[in-house]
N, C-alpha and C positions, 0 to 999 in steps of 0.2 A: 133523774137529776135535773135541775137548773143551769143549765151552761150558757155562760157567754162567748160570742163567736167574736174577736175585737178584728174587724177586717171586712170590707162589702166587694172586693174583687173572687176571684172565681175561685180561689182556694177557699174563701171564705163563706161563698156560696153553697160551694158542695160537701163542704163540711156539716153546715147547716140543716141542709135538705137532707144528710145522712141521719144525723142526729134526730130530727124529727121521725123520721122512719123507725126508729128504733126505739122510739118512744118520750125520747127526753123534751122536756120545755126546753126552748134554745130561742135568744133574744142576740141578733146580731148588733155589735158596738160599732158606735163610728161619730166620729167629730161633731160634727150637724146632722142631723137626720132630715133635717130638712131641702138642704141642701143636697144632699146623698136624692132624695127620691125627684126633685128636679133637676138634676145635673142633665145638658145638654148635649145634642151628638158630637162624636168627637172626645167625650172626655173618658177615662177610665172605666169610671163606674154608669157609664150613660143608661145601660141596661139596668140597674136595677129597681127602678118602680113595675117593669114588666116582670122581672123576678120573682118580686114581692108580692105582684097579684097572682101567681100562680102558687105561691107556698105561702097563701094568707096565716100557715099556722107561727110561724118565724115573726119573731117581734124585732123592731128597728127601735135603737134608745142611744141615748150620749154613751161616751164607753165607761164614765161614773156610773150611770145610771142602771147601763147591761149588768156592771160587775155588781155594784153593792146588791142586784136581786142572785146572784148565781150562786151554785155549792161549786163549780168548776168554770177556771176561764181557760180558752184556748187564742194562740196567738197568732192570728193569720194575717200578722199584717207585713209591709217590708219592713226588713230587716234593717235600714238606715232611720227608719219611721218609729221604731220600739218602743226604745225605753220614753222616749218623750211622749204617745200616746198613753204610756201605763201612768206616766203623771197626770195624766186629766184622767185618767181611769180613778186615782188615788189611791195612795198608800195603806189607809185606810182599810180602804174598800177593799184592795188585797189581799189583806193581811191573814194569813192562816187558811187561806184557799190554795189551791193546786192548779197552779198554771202549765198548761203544757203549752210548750214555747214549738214553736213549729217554722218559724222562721232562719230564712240564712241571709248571712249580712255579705249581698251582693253589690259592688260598685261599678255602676253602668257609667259613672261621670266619663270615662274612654270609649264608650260604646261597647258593641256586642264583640266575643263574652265578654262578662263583668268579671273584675278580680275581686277580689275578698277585704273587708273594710278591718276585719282582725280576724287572724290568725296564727299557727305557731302556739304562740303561748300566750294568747287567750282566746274568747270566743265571743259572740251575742248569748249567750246560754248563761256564762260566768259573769257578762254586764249586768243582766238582768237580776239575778241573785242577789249582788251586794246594791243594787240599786234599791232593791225592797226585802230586805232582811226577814220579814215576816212571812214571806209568798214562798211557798214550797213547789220550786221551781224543774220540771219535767221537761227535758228535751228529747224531742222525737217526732217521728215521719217526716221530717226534712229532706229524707232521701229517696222520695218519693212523687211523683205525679201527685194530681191533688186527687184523682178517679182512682187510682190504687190505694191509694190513703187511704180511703173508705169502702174499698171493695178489690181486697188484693186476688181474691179468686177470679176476677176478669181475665188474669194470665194462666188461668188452666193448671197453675201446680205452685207447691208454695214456694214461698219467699221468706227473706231476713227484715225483719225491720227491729229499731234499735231503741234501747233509752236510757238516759242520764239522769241524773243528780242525785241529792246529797242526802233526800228523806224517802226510807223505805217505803213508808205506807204509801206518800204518794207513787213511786215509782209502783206500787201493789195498785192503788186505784186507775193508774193511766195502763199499766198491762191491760187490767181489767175491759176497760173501754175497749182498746186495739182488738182484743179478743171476741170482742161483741161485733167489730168491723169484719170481722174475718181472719184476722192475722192470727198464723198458728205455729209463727215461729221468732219470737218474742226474745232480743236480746241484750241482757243488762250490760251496760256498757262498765259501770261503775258512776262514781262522782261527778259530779257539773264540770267539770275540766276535759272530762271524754267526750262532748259535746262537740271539742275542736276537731275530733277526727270526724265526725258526719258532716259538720259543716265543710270542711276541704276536702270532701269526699266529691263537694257541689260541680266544681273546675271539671273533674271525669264525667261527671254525669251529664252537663250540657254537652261536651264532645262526644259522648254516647249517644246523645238525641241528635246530635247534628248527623252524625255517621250511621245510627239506624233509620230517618226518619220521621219517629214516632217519640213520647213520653212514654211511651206505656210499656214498661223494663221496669226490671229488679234486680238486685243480686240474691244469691241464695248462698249461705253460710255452711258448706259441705262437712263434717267432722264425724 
């Protein structure tokens, strides 16, 4: 496949560099590319024209421009940053593709930990859906490291990972992928609204990483 990566920080790297591995064209999205490959030390993304000379196979383009070549977009970008990137993505452009949303809408405005910008009774999963009615929208590995995301055998035994929304097929094409990453224990949440429990799942997981350590944990779904 043709994937769009819409995100140049390290989720969005190593998503990338997976994807590549595995065989897929993968052209990472981002606002200015030109800007992205001269950014300055000091800033987020300062690393990545070093990035980019090491995985020359990964294409850099506006997030219009990733999306309208893709059969598949993923969302690695923050979660307060979304839905307004997927506008310069275009509606368009979206339209009838399978987004897997991978972001959680964390609020650092208080500093470290961040609380949650919605939750309860809604989610970043359910924004993003009626914001592009035509985008067959997938939420999952949110609850995840971005290194287990793409390689959950690194923990020696498996794991749970999750997904949402509202169309079969896609929820059948993003299994699919996760399967190909390694993940062998694959579990349907139901509907875009089941989204809200992975993302408030986030709050325990930074206090796990605070209290092991490490990112590099899972849960595993025992039944």
């Amino acid at each position: 496949m043709t994937i769009a990566v819409l995100g140049t920080g390290s989720v969005g790297r190593t998503l990338a560099a997976r994807l590549v591995e595995l065989g897929h064209s993968v052209v990472v999205g981002t606002r200015d590319p030109r800007a992205t490959l001269t950014r300055t030390e000091g800033d987020r993304s300062a690393a990545y024209s070093t990035w980019q000379a090491e995985h020359p196979a990964v294409g850099l383009a506006t997030f219009a421009d990733a999306v309208r070549a893709a059969d598949l977009v993923v969302n690695a970008l923050p979660g307060g940053a979304t839905v307004a990137a997927l506008e310069q993505a275009g509606t368009d452009n979206l339209a009838g593709k399978v987004l897997i949303d991978i972001a959680n809408p964390l609020d650092l405005s208080a500093g470290f930990p961040p609380s949650l910008l919605v939750k309860d009774t809604d989610s970043l999963g359910e924004q993003v859906e009626p914001a592009f009615p035509q985008t067959r929208v997938v939420k999952s590995l949110n609850t995840l490291t971005a290194a287990l995301m793409v390689e959950p055998a690194a923990l020696g035994e498996s794991s749970s990972v999750f997904v949402s929304g509202d169309d079969a097929e896609a929820k059948r094409t993003v299994t699919e992928l996760l399967v190909s990453f390694g993940h062998d224990d694959v579990i349907d949440l139901g509907g875009i609204e089941t989204a809200r429990g992975t993302e408030m799942f986030m709050p325990l997981w930074l206090r796990l990483m605070g209290s092991l350590g490490t990112g590099s944990f899972n849960v595993k779904i025992v039944r």
